[in-house]
C-alpha positions as CSV (number, residue, x, y, z in Angstrom):
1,X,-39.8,22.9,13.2
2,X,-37.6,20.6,11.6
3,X,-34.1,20.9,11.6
4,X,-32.1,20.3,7.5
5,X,-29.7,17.9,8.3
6,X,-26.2,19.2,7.7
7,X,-24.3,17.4,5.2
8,X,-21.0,15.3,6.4
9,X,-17.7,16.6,6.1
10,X,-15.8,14.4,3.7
11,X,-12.6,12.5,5.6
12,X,-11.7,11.0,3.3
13,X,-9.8,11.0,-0.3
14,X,-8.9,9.2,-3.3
15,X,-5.3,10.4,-2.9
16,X,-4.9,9.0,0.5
17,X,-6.7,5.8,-0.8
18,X,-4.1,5.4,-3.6
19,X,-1.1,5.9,-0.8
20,X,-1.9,3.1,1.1
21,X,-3.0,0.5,-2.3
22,X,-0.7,1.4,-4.6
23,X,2.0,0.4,-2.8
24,X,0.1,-2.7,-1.5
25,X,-0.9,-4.0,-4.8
26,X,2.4,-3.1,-6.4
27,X,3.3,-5.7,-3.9
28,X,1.6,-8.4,-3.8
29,X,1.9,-7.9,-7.3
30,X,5.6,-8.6,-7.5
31,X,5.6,-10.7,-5.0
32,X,3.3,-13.1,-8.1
33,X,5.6,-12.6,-10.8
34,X,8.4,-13.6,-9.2
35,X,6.8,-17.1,-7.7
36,X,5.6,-17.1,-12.3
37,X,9.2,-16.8,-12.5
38,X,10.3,-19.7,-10.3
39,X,7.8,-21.6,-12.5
40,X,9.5,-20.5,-15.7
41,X,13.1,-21.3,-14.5
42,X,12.1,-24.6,-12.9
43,X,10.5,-25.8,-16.1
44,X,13.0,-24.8,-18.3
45,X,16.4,-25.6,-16.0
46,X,14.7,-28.8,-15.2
47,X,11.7,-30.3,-16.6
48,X,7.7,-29.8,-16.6
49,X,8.0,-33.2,-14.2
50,X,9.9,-30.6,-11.7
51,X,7.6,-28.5,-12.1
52,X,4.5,-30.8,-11.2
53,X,6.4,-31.4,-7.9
54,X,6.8,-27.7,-6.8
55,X,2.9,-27.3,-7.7
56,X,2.4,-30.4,-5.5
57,X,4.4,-28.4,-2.9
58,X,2.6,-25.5,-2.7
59,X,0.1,-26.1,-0.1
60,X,2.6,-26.6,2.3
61,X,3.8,-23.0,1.4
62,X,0.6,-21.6,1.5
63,X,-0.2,-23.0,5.0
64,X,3.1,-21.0,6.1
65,X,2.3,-17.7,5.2
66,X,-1.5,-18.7,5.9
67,X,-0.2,-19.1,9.5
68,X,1.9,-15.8,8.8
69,X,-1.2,-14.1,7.6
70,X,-3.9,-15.3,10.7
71,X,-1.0,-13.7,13.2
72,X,0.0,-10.2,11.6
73,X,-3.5,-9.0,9.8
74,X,-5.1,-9.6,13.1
75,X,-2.2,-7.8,14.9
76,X,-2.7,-5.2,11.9
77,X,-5.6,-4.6,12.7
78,X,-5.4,-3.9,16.8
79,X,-2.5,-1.6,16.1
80,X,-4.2,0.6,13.7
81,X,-7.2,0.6,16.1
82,X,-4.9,1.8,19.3
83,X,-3.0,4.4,17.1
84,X,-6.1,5.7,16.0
85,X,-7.2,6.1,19.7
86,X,-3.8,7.7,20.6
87,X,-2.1,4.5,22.4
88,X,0.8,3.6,20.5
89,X,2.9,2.5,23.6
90,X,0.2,-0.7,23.5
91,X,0.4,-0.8,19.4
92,X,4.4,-1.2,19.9
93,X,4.2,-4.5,22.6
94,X,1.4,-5.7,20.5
95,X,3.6,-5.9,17.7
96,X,6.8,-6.8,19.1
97,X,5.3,-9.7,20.7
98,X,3.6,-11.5,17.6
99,X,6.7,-11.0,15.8
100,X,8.1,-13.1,18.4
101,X,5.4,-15.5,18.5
102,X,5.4,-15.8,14.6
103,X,9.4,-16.6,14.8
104,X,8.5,-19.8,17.0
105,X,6.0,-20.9,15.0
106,X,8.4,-20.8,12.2
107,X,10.9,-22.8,14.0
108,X,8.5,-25.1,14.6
109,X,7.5,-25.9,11.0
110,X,11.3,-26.1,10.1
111,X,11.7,-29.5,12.5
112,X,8.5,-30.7,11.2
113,X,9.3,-30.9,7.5
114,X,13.1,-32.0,8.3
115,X,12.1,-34.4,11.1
116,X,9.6,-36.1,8.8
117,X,9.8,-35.6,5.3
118,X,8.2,-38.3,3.9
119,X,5.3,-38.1,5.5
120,X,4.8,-34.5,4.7
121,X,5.4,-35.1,0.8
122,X,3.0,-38.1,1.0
123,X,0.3,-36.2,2.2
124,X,0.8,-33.8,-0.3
125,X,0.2,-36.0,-2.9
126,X,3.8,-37.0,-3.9
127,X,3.8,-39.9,-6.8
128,X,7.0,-42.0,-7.9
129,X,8.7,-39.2,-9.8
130,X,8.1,-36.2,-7.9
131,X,9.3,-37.8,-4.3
132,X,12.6,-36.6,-4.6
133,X,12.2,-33.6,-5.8
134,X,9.3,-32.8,-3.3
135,X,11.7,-34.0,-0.1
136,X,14.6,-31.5,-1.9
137,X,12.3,-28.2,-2.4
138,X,10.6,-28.4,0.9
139,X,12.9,-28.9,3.5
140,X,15.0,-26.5,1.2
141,X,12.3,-23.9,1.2
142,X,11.5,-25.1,4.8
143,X,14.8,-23.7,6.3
144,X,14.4,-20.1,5.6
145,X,10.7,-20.2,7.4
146,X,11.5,-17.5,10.1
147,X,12.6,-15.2,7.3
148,X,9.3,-16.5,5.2
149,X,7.1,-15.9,7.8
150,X,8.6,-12.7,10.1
151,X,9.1,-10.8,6.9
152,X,5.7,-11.1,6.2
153,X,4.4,-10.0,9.3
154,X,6.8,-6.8,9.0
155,X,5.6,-6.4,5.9
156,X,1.8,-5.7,6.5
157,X,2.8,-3.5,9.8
158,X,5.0,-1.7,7.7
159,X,2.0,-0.4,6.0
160,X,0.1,0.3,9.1
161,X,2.5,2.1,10.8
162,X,2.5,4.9,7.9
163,X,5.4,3.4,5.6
164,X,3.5,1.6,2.7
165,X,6.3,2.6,0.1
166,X,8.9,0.4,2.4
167,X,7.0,-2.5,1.5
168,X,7.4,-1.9,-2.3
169,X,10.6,-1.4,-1.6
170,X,11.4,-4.6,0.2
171,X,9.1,-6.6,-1.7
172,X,10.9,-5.8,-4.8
173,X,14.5,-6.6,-3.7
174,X,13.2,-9.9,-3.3
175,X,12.1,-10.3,-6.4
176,X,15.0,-9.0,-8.2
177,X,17.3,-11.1,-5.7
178,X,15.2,-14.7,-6.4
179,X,15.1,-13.9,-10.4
180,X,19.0,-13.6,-10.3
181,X,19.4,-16.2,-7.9
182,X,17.2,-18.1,-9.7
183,X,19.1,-17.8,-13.4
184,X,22.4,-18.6,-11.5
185,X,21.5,-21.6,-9.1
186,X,19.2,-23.3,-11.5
187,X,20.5,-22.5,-15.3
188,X,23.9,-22.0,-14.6
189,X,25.2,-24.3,-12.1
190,X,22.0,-26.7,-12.5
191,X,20.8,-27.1,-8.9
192,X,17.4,-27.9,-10.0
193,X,14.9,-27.3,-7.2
194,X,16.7,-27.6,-4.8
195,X,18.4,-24.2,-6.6
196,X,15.5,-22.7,-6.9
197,X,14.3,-23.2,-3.4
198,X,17.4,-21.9,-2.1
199,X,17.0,-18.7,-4.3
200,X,13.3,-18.1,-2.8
201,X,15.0,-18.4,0.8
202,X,17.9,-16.1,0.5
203,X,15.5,-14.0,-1.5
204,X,13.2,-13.4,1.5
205,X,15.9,-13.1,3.9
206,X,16.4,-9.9,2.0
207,X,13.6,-9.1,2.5
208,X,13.4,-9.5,6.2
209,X,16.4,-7.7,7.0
210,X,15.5,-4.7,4.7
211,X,11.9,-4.7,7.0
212,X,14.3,-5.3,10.1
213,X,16.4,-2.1,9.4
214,X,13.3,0.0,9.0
215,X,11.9,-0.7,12.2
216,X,14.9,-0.8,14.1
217,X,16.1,3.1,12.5
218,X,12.6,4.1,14.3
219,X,10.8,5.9,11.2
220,X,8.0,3.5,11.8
221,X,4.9,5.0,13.7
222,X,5.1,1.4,15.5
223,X,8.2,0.5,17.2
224,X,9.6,-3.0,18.8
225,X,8.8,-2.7,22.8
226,X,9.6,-5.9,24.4
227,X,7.3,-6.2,27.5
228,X,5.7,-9.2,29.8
229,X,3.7,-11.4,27.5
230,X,0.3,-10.9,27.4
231,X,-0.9,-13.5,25.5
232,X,-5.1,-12.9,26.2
233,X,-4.7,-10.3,23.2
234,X,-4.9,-13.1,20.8
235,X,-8.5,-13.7,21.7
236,X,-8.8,-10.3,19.7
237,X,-6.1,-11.0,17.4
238,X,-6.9,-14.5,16.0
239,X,-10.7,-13.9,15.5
240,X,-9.8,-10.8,13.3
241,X,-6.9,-12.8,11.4
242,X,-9.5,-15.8,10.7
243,X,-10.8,-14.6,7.5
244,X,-7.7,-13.6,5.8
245,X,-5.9,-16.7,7.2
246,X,-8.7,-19.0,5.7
247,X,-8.2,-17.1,2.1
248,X,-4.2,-17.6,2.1
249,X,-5.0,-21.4,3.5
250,X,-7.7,-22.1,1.2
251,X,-5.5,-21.3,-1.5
252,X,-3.0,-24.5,-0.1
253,X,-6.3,-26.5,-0.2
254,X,-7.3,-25.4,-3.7
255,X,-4.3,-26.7,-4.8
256,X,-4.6,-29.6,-2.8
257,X,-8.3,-30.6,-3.9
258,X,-7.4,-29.9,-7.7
259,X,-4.6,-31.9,-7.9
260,X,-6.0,-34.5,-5.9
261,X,-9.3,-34.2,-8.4
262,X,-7.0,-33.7,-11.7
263,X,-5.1,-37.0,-10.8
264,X,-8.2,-38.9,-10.6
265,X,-10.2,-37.7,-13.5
266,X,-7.8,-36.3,-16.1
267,X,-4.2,-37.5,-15.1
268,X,-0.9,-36.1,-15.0
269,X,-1.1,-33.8,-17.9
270,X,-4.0,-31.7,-15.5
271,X,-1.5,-31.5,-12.9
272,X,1.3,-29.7,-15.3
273,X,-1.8,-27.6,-16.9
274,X,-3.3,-26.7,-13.4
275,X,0.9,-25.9,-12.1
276,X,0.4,-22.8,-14.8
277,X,-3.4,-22.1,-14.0
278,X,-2.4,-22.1,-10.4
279,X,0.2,-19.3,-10.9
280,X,-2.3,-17.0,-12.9
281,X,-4.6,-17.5,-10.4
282,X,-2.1,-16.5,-7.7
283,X,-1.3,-13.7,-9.6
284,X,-5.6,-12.2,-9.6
285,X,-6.1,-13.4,-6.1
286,X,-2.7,-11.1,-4.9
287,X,-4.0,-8.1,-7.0
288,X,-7.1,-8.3,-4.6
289,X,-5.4,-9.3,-1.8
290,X,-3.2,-6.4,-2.1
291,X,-5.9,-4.0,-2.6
292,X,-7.7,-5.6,0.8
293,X,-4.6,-4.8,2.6
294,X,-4.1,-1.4,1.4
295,X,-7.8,-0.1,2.4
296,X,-7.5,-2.2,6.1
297,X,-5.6,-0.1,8.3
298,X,-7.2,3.3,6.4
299,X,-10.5,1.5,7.6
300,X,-9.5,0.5,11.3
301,X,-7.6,3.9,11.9
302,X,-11.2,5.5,11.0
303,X,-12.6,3.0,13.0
304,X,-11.2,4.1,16.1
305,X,-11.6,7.6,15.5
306,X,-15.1,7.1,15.0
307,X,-15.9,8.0,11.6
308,X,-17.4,5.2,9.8
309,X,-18.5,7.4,6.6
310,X,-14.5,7.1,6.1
311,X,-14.7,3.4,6.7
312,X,-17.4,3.1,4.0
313,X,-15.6,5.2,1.5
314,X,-12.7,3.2,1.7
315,X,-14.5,0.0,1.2
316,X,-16.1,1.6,-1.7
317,X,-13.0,2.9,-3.3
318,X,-11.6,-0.8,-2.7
319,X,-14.4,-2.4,-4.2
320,X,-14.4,-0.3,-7.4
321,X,-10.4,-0.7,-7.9
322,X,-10.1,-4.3,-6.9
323,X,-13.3,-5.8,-8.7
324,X,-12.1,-3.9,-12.0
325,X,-8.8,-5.1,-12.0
326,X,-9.6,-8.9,-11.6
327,X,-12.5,-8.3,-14.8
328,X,-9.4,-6.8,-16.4
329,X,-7.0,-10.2,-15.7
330,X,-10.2,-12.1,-16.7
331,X,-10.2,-10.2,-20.3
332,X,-6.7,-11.0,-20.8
333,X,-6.9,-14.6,-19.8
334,X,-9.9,-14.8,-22.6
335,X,-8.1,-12.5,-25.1
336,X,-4.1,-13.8,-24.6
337,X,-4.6,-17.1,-23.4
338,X,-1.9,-18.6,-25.9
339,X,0.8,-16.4,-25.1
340,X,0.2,-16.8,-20.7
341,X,0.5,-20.1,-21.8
342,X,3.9,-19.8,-24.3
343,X,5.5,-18.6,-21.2
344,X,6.1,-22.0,-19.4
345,X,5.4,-24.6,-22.2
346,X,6.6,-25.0,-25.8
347,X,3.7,-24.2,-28.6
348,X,4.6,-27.9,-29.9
349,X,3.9,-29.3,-26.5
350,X,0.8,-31.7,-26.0
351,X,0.0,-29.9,-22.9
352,X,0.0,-26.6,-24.5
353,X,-3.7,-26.7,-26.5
354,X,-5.2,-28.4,-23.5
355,X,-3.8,-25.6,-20.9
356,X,-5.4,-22.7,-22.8
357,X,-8.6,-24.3,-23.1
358,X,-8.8,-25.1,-19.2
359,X,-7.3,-21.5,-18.5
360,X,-10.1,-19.6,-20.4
361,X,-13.0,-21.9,-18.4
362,X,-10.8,-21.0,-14.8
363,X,-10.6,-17.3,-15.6
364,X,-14.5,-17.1,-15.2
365,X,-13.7,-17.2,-11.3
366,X,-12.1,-13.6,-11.5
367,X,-15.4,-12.2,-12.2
368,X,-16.5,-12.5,-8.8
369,X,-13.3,-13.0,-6.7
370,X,-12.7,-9.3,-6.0
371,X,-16.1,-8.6,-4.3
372,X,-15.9,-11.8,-1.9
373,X,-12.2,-11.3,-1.1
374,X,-12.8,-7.5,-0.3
375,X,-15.7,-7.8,1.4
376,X,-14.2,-10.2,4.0
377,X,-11.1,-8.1,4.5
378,X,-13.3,-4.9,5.4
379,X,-15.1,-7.1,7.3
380,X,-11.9,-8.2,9.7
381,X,-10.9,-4.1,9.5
382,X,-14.1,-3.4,10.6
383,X,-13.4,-5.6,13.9
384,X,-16.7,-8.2,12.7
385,X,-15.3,-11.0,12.7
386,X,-18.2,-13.4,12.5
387,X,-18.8,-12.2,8.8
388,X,-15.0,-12.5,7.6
389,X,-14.9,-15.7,9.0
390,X,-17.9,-17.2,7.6
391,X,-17.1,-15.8,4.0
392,X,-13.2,-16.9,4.2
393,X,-14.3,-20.6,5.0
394,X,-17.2,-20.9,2.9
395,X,-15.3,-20.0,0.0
396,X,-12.3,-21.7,1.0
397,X,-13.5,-24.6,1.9
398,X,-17.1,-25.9,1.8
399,X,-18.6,-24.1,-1.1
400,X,-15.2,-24.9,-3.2
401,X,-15.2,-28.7,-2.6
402,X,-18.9,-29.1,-3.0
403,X,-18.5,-27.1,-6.2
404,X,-15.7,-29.1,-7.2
405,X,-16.6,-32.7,-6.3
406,X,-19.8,-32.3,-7.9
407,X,-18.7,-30.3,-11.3
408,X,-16.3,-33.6,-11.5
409,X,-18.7,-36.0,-11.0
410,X,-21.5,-34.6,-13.4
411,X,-19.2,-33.3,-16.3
412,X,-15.8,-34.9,-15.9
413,X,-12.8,-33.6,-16.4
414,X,-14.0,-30.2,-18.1
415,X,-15.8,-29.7,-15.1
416,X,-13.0,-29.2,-12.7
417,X,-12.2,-25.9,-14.4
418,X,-15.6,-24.3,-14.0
419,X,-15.9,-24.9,-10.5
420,X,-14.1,-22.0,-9.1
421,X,-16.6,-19.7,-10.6
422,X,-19.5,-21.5,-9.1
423,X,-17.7,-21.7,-5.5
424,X,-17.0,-17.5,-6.1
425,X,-20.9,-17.3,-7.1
426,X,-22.2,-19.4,-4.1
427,X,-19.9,-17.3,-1.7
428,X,-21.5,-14.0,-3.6
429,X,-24.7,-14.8,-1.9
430,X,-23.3,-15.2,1.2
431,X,-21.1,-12.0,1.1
432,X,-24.4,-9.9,0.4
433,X,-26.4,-11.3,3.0
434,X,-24.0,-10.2,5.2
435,X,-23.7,-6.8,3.8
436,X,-27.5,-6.5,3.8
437,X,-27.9,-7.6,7.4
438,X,-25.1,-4.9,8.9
439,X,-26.6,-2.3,6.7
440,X,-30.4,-2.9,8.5
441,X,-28.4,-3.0,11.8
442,X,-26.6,0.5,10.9
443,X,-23.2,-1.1,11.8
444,X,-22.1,-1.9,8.2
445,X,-23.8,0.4,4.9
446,X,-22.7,0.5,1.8
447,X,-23.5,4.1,1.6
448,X,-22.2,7.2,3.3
């Protein structure tokens, strides 16, 4: 005779959900305003001409914490898998080493942009009258790296080793240290970018040592263990760090491709409209990110406990939450486009009309963002790396320059706006391919 199945225990819960993200998205989330804000000081203290240059800067930030990112979510990820199996002697050398290894990779960056300055601005796209300004903000910016790029990395293990509130915590002293900063470097004693740049360092040097403290006082579930290297873990580690390392790069090569595109087909006023666009968009894309890296180490802990019904309900959670809240940004941007605008250029402005126009046709993108970014992160948590991967580069690079190239080409200038909502629908097919082919296979289902 048949045996009724039993139904599942539930292990899992909206409240624990909400412990992890909330503090993840709150963030990310301040961790946006306060690069907006750098944006609002730098084009009031100095000019929208300074501002263009910091834009044009911005991949090169994006490719530090992009190298940041493909280290610690990785790591992230194999020391919430060994504290779920009950090893956290190997979750503590794991960790002490890639902060170690992240620290050199910093140094390493530093000599590049002071050794050869010019060459890095000229790739970036420097023109006449942002050269200086460029060479000023990055080798500024370019001398804090360790703190950049090590806070960052304490940051997301903060979260996995059962502290998410510390990030918050730490996150939001830097924000509140780079505003003031900020207000005194750059409006008061007129430093211009180099000002501002200096405010972002010190900023995350707060950050940093706040991070620093907490691990050293030993709350942390993970703890620093220095042991013999063992570098053969980073044929784990870099695999699972892939996807989100191509989502924080791609977003350096966005910028990159737009304002390379932008110069050619609609000029420098693009560049000033896209500076804003870019910040908006930075601001969505962290909402998600931050809801990705709150549901991660809920996911792997389950992982290696066995109990993927918990890793689905946290994926589902995270879907719902993170794909709402980027429809929500994309209502505002269509609602309350004048006044996201108003808050880096003057009303009388000629870029002004032209910015809110281009803003509404980007904001389509947010429609699909959340389920292509949160797919690939529970992906990587899930330890399938093949997946995360192919998502993260498709949409950060193929689909995204064939969609952009081509919009430009067929409709001009008014194309280039439309294309990140094309790239995020190409990438939507991808995603659910994936997500159809590890349901069949009973390795990843969308259901419990």
């Amino acid at each position: 005779m048949k045996q009724p199945k039993t139904k599942q225990k539930k292990t899992w819960s909206v409240r624990e959900f909400l412990r992890f993200v909330v503090p993840s998205v709150a963030s990310m989330f301040v961790f946006s305003t306060y690069t907006i804000v750098d944006g609002i000081f730098v084009t009031h203290g100095v000019g929208e001409l300074a501002l263009a240059a910091v834009n044009l800067c911005m991949p090169f930030i994006n490719a530090m914490f992009a190298l940041a990112v493909l280290l610690s979510v990785g790591t992230s990820t194999v020391c919430a898998i060994h504290i779920g199996r009950g090893e956290p002697e190997q979750a503590n050398k794991t960790f002490t080493q890639n902060a170690l290894v992240v620290g050199a990779c910093a140094l390493l960056l530093t000599l590049l942009v002071h050794l050869f300055p010019n060459a890095v601005v000229e790739l970036l796209g420097a023109t006449e009258g942002t050269r200086a300004y460029m060479i000023s903000y990055l080798q500024t910016v370019s001398s804090f790296a360790v703190f950049f790029m090590v806070s960052y990395c304490f940051e997301v293990l903060v979260k996995t080793g059962g502290h998410p509130a510390v990030s918050v915590i730490g996150v939001s002293v830097c924000c509140v240290t780079n505003i003031v900063l900020d207000y005194v470097f750059v409006m008061k004693l007129h430093m211009g970018v180099t000002g501002a740049a200096l405010a972002t360092g010190i900023a995350q040097a707060m950050s940093f040592l706040i991070f620093l403290i907490h691990f050293l006082r030993g709350r942390s579930s993970i703890k620093f263990r220095v042991s013999r290297p063992f570098p053969g873990v980073y044929r784990r580690i870099l695999p699972l760090g892939l996807s989100e390392f191509s989502s924080e790069f791609a977003l350096g090569y966005t910028t990159f491709l737009f304002n390379r595109v932008i110069r050619a087909y609609i000029g420098e006023t693009g560049i000033v409209s896209y500076s804003l666009i870019g910040y908006v968009n930075t601001l969505v894309l962290m909402l998600v990110v931050g809801t990705t890296q709150g549901m991660q180490p809920l996911v792997s802990l389950n992982l290696g406990r066995g109990d993927r019904a918990a890793c689905r309900g946290y994926y589902r959670y995270a879907l719902t939450g993170g794909v709402a809240a980027a429809a929500a940004c994309f209502a505002v941007c269509q609602i309350f486009p004048e006044w996201i605008v108003s808050l880096l250029f003057d009303r009388s402005s000629p870029t002004f009309a032209y910015t809110v126009g281009a803003l509404r046709a980007f904001s389509c993108t947010f429609l699909l963002m959340g389920f292509n970014v949160l797919s690939a992160g529970y992906f990587t948590a899930m330890e399938l790396p093949l997946p995360a991967m192919t998502v993260a580069l498709a949409r950060g690079f193929v689909t995204v320059t064939v969609a952009v190239t081509a919009l430009a080409a067929r409709f001009g200038g008014d194309g280039i706006w439309y294309a990140p909502a094309a790239n995020e629908a190409l990438c939507l097919l991808l995603t659910g391919a994936f997500l159809l082919i590890y349901r069949r296979r009973a390795a990843l289902t969308l259901r419990g």
